[in-house]
C-alpha positions in Angstrom: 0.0 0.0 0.0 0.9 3.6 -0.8 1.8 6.5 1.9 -1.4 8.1 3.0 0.1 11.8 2.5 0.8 10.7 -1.7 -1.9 11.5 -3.5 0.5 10.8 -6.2 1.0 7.2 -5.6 -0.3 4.8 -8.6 3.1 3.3 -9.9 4.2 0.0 -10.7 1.9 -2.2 -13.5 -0.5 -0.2 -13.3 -0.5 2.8 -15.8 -3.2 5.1 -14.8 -2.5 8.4 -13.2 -5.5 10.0 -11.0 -6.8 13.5 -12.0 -5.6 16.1 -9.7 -7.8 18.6 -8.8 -6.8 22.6 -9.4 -7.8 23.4 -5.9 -5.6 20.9 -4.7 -2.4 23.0 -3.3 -0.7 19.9 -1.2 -1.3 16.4 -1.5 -1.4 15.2 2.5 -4.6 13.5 3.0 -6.7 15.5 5.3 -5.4 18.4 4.6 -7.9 21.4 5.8 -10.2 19.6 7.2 -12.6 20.3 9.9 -12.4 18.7 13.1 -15.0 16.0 13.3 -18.4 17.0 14.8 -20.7 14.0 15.9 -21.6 12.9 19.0 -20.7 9.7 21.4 -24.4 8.8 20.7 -24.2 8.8 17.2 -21.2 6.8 16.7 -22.7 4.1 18.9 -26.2 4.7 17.0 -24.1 3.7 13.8 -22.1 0.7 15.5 -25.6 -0.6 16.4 -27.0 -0.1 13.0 -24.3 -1.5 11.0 -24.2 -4.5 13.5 -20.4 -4.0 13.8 -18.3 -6.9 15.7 -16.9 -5.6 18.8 -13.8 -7.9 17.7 -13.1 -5.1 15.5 -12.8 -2.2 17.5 -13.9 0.7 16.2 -13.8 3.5 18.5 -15.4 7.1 19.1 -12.6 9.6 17.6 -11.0 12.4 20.4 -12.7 15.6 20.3 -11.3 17.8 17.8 -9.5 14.6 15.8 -10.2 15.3 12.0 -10.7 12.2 9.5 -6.3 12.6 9.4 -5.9 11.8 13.3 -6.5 7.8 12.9 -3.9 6.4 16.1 -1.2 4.2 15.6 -3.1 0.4 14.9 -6.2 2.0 13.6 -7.8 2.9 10.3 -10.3 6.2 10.0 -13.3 5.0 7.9 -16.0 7.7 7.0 -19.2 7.2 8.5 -20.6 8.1 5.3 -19.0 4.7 4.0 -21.5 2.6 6.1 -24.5 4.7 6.1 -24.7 6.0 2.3 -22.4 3.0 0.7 -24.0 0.3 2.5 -20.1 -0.7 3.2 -19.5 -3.8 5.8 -16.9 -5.6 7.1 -15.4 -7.8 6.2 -15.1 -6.1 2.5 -15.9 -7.5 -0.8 -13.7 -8.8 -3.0 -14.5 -6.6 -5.3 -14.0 -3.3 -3.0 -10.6 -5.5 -2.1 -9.7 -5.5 -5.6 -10.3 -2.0 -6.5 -8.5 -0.5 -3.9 -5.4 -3.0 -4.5 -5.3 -2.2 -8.3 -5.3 1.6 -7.3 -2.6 0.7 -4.5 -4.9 2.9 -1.9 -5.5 2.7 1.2 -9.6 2.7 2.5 -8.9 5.6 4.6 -7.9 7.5 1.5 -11.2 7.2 -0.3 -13.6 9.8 0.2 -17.0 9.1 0.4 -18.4 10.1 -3.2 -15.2 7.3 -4.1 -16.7 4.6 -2.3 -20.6 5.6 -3.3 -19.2 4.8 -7.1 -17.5 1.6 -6.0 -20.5 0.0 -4.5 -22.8 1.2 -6.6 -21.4 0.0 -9.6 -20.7 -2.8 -7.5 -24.8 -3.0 -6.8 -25.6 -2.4 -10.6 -23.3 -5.3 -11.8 -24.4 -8.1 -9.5 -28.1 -6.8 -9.6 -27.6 -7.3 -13.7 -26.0 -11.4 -12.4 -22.4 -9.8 -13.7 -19.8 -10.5 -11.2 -17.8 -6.9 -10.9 -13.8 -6.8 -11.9 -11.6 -3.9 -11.9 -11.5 -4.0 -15.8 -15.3 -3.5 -15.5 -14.6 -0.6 -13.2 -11.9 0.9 -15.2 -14.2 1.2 -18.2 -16.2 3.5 -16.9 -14.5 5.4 -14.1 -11.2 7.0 -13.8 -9.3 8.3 -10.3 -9.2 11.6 -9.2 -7.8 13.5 -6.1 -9.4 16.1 -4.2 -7.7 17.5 -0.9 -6.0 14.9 -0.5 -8.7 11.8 -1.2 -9.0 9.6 -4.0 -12.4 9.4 -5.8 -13.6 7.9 -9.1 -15.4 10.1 -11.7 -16.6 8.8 -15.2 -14.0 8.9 -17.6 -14.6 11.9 -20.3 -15.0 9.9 -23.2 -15.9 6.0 -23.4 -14.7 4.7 -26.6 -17.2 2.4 -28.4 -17.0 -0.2 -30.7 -19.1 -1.0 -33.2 -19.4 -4.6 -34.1 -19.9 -6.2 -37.8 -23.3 -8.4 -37.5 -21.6 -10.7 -39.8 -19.1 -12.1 -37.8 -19.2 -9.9 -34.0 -15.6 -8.0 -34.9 -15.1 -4.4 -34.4 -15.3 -3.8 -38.1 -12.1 -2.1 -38.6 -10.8 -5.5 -37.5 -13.2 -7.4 -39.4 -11.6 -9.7 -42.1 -14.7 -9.5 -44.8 -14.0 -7.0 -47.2 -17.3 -6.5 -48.2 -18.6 -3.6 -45.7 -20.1 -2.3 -48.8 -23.6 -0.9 -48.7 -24.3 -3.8 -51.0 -22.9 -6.3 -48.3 -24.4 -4.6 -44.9 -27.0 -2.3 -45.3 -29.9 -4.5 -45.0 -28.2 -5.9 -42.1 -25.9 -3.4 -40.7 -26.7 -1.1 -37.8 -24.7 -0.6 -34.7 -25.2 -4.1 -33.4 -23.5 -3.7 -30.4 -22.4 -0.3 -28.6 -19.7 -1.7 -26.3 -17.1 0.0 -24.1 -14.3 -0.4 -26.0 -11.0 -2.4 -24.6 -8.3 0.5 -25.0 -5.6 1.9 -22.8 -6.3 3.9 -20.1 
Protein backbone atom coordinates (compact mmCIF):
# COMPACT_ATOMS: atom_id res chain seq x y z
CA UNK A 1 0.00 0.00 0.00
CA UNK A 2 0.86 3.63 -0.83
CA UNK A 3 1.80 6.46 1.88
CA UNK A 4 -1.39 8.10 3.03
CA UNK A 5 0.14 11.76 2.51
CA UNK A 6 0.85 10.72 -1.66
CA UNK A 7 -1.87 11.54 -3.47
CA UNK A 8 0.46 10.78 -6.24
CA UNK A 9 1.02 7.23 -5.61
CA UNK A 10 -0.29 4.82 -8.60
CA UNK A 11 3.05 3.26 -9.92
CA UNK A 12 4.17 0.00 -10.73
CA UNK A 13 1.89 -2.18 -13.50
CA UNK A 14 -0.53 -0.22 -13.30
CA UNK A 15 -0.47 2.83 -15.79
CA UNK A 16 -3.22 5.07 -14.85
CA UNK A 17 -2.52 8.43 -13.24
CA UNK A 18 -5.47 10.00 -11.01
CA UNK A 19 -6.80 13.49 -11.98
CA UNK A 20 -5.60 16.06 -9.68
CA UNK A 21 -7.85 18.64 -8.80
CA UNK A 22 -6.78 22.59 -9.37
CA UNK A 23 -7.76 23.39 -5.90
CA UNK A 24 -5.56 20.86 -4.67
CA UNK A 25 -2.37 22.97 -3.30
CA UNK A 26 -0.71 19.87 -1.22
CA UNK A 27 -1.31 16.43 -1.50
CA UNK A 28 -1.44 15.17 2.52
CA UNK A 29 -4.61 13.49 2.95
CA UNK A 30 -6.74 15.47 5.34
CA UNK A 31 -5.39 18.37 4.64
CA UNK A 32 -7.89 21.43 5.84
CA UNK A 33 -10.24 19.58 7.18
CA UNK A 34 -12.64 20.31 9.95
CA UNK A 35 -12.44 18.72 13.06
CA UNK A 36 -15.04 15.97 13.31
CA UNK A 37 -18.43 16.97 14.79
CA UNK A 38 -20.67 14.05 15.89
CA UNK A 39 -21.56 12.90 19.03
CA UNK A 40 -20.73 9.75 21.36
CA UNK A 41 -24.42 8.83 20.74
CA UNK A 42 -24.16 8.81 17.15
CA UNK A 43 -21.16 6.81 16.74
CA UNK A 44 -22.74 4.08 18.95
CA UNK A 45 -26.25 4.74 17.04
CA UNK A 46 -24.12 3.69 13.82
CA UNK A 47 -22.10 0.70 15.55
CA UNK A 48 -25.56 -0.60 16.44
CA UNK A 49 -27.01 -0.08 12.97
CA UNK A 50 -24.33 -1.54 10.99
CA UNK A 51 -24.24 -4.52 13.47
CA UNK A 52 -20.43 -3.98 13.83
CA UNK A 53 -18.33 -6.86 15.65
CA UNK A 54 -16.92 -5.65 18.78
CA UNK A 55 -13.80 -7.88 17.66
CA UNK A 56 -13.11 -5.09 15.53
CA UNK A 57 -12.78 -2.20 17.48
CA UNK A 58 -13.95 0.73 16.21
CA UNK A 59 -13.76 3.50 18.53
CA UNK A 60 -15.37 7.08 19.05
CA UNK A 61 -12.58 9.59 17.64
CA UNK A 62 -11.03 12.44 20.42
CA UNK A 63 -12.72 15.56 20.32
CA UNK A 64 -11.30 17.80 17.82
CA UNK A 65 -9.53 14.59 15.83
CA UNK A 66 -10.19 15.33 11.96
CA UNK A 67 -10.71 12.20 9.50
CA UNK A 68 -6.34 12.55 9.45
CA UNK A 69 -5.94 11.83 13.33
CA UNK A 70 -6.50 7.83 12.94
CA UNK A 71 -3.90 6.39 16.06
CA UNK A 72 -1.19 4.24 15.63
CA UNK A 73 -3.07 0.36 14.95
CA UNK A 74 -6.24 1.97 13.61
CA UNK A 75 -7.77 2.86 10.34
CA UNK A 76 -10.29 6.20 10.03
CA UNK A 77 -13.32 5.02 7.94
CA UNK A 78 -15.96 7.74 6.97
CA UNK A 79 -19.24 7.23 8.54
CA UNK A 80 -20.56 8.06 5.35
CA UNK A 81 -18.95 4.72 3.96
CA UNK A 82 -21.45 2.56 6.12
CA UNK A 83 -24.52 4.72 6.07
CA UNK A 84 -24.69 6.00 2.32
CA UNK A 85 -22.38 3.03 0.67
CA UNK A 86 -23.98 0.34 2.45
CA UNK A 87 -20.13 -0.70 3.22
CA UNK A 88 -19.52 -3.76 5.82
CA UNK A 89 -16.93 -5.62 7.12
CA UNK A 90 -15.42 -7.82 6.21
CA UNK A 91 -15.08 -6.10 2.49
CA UNK A 92 -15.92 -7.51 -0.78
CA UNK A 93 -13.73 -8.76 -3.02
CA UNK A 94 -14.50 -6.64 -5.34
CA UNK A 95 -14.03 -3.26 -3.03
CA UNK A 96 -10.59 -5.52 -2.13
CA UNK A 97 -9.66 -5.51 -5.55
CA UNK A 98 -10.31 -2.04 -6.55
CA UNK A 99 -8.46 -0.50 -3.91
CA UNK A 100 -5.35 -2.97 -4.47
CA UNK A 101 -5.32 -2.16 -8.34
CA UNK A 102 -5.32 1.64 -7.32
CA UNK A 103 -2.60 0.74 -4.45
CA UNK A 104 -4.88 2.90 -1.91
CA UNK A 105 -5.48 2.72 1.22
CA UNK A 106 -9.64 2.72 2.48
CA UNK A 107 -8.88 5.60 4.59
CA UNK A 108 -7.95 7.49 1.55
CA UNK A 109 -11.24 7.25 -0.30
CA UNK A 110 -13.64 9.81 0.23
CA UNK A 111 -17.00 9.07 0.42
CA UNK A 112 -18.36 10.15 -3.16
CA UNK A 113 -15.21 7.34 -4.12
CA UNK A 114 -16.73 4.55 -2.29
CA UNK A 115 -20.56 5.62 -3.28
CA UNK A 116 -19.18 4.80 -7.10
CA UNK A 117 -17.55 1.65 -6.05
CA UNK A 118 -20.50 -0.03 -4.49
CA UNK A 119 -22.80 1.16 -6.56
CA UNK A 120 -21.37 -0.02 -9.60
CA UNK A 121 -20.72 -2.84 -7.48
CA UNK A 122 -24.82 -3.05 -6.79
CA UNK A 123 -25.56 -2.38 -10.59
CA UNK A 124 -23.33 -5.29 -11.75
CA UNK A 125 -24.37 -8.11 -9.47
CA UNK A 126 -28.13 -6.81 -9.65
CA UNK A 127 -27.61 -7.26 -13.72
CA UNK A 128 -26.01 -11.42 -12.45
CA UNK A 129 -22.42 -9.83 -13.68
CA UNK A 130 -19.85 -10.52 -11.25
CA UNK A 131 -17.83 -6.90 -10.91
CA UNK A 132 -13.78 -6.82 -11.95
CA UNK A 133 -11.62 -3.88 -11.88
CA UNK A 134 -11.49 -4.03 -15.79
CA UNK A 135 -15.30 -3.53 -15.45
CA UNK A 136 -14.57 -0.63 -13.20
CA UNK A 137 -11.89 0.88 -15.17
CA UNK A 138 -14.20 1.23 -18.22
CA UNK A 139 -16.19 3.51 -16.86
CA UNK A 140 -14.48 5.40 -14.08
CA UNK A 141 -11.15 6.97 -13.76
CA UNK A 142 -9.31 8.34 -10.28
CA UNK A 143 -9.20 11.65 -9.19
CA UNK A 144 -7.84 13.48 -6.06
CA UNK A 145 -9.35 16.11 -4.18
CA UNK A 146 -7.67 17.52 -0.85
CA UNK A 147 -5.95 14.90 -0.52
CA UNK A 148 -8.65 11.79 -1.24
CA UNK A 149 -9.03 9.59 -3.96
CA UNK A 150 -12.37 9.44 -5.84
CA UNK A 151 -13.57 7.94 -9.09
CA UNK A 152 -15.40 10.15 -11.73
CA UNK A 153 -16.62 8.78 -15.19
CA UNK A 154 -14.03 8.87 -17.58
CA UNK A 155 -14.60 11.88 -20.34
CA UNK A 156 -15.04 9.86 -23.22
CA UNK A 157 -15.89 6.03 -23.37
CA UNK A 158 -14.66 4.69 -26.62
CA UNK A 159 -17.18 2.38 -28.44
CA UNK A 160 -16.95 -0.21 -30.73
CA UNK A 161 -19.09 -1.05 -33.21
CA UNK A 162 -19.41 -4.63 -34.10
CA UNK A 163 -19.88 -6.16 -37.76
CA UNK A 164 -23.35 -8.43 -37.46
CA UNK A 165 -21.59 -10.70 -39.85
CA UNK A 166 -19.08 -12.07 -37.75
CA UNK A 167 -19.19 -9.90 -34.05
CA UNK A 168 -15.60 -8.01 -34.88
CA UNK A 169 -15.09 -4.38 -34.43
CA UNK A 170 -15.31 -3.76 -38.06
CA UNK A 171 -12.14 -2.15 -38.61
CA UNK A 172 -10.80 -5.54 -37.50
CA UNK A 173 -13.21 -7.44 -39.45
CA UNK A 174 -11.60 -9.70 -42.06
CA UNK A 175 -14.71 -9.54 -44.84
CA UNK A 176 -13.99 -7.02 -47.16
CA UNK A 177 -17.31 -6.54 -48.23
CA UNK A 178 -18.58 -3.59 -45.66
CA UNK A 179 -20.09 -2.29 -48.76
CA UNK A 180 -23.58 -0.92 -48.74
CA UNK A 181 -24.35 -3.76 -51.03
CA UNK A 182 -22.92 -6.29 -48.29
CA UNK A 183 -24.43 -4.62 -44.91
CA UNK A 184 -26.96 -2.27 -45.26
CA UNK A 185 -29.93 -4.49 -44.97
CA UNK A 186 -28.23 -5.86 -42.08
CA UNK A 187 -25.85 -3.35 -40.66
CA UNK A 188 -26.65 -1.07 -37.78
CA UNK A 189 -24.73 -0.58 -34.68
CA UNK A 190 -25.21 -4.14 -33.44
CA UNK A 191 -23.53 -3.70 -30.36
CA UNK A 192 -22.44 -0.28 -28.63
CA UNK A 193 -19.69 -1.73 -26.27
CA UNK A 194 -17.08 -0.02 -24.12
CA UNK A 195 -14.29 -0.40 -25.96
CA UNK A 196 -10.96 -2.36 -24.58
CA UNK A 197 -8.35 0.55 -25.03
CA UNK A 198 -5.57 1.88 -22.82
CA UNK A 199 -6.34 3.86 -20.12
Amino acid sequence: MAEPSSPHNVEGENPERPLVAEEEEDGTAGSGLPALKWTRKSFDRLMLEVQMPSEYGARYPSEGDTGADAPAGYVTMWSDFFVDCNLRLPLTVFVVDILEWYRVHISQVSPFGMIRIRNFEFTFRALGIEPTVGDFRRFYQMTVFMGFFSFRQRDVLLYQVCCPCCGYDVSECDRDDHSRDHCDAQFEISAMVPAAADY
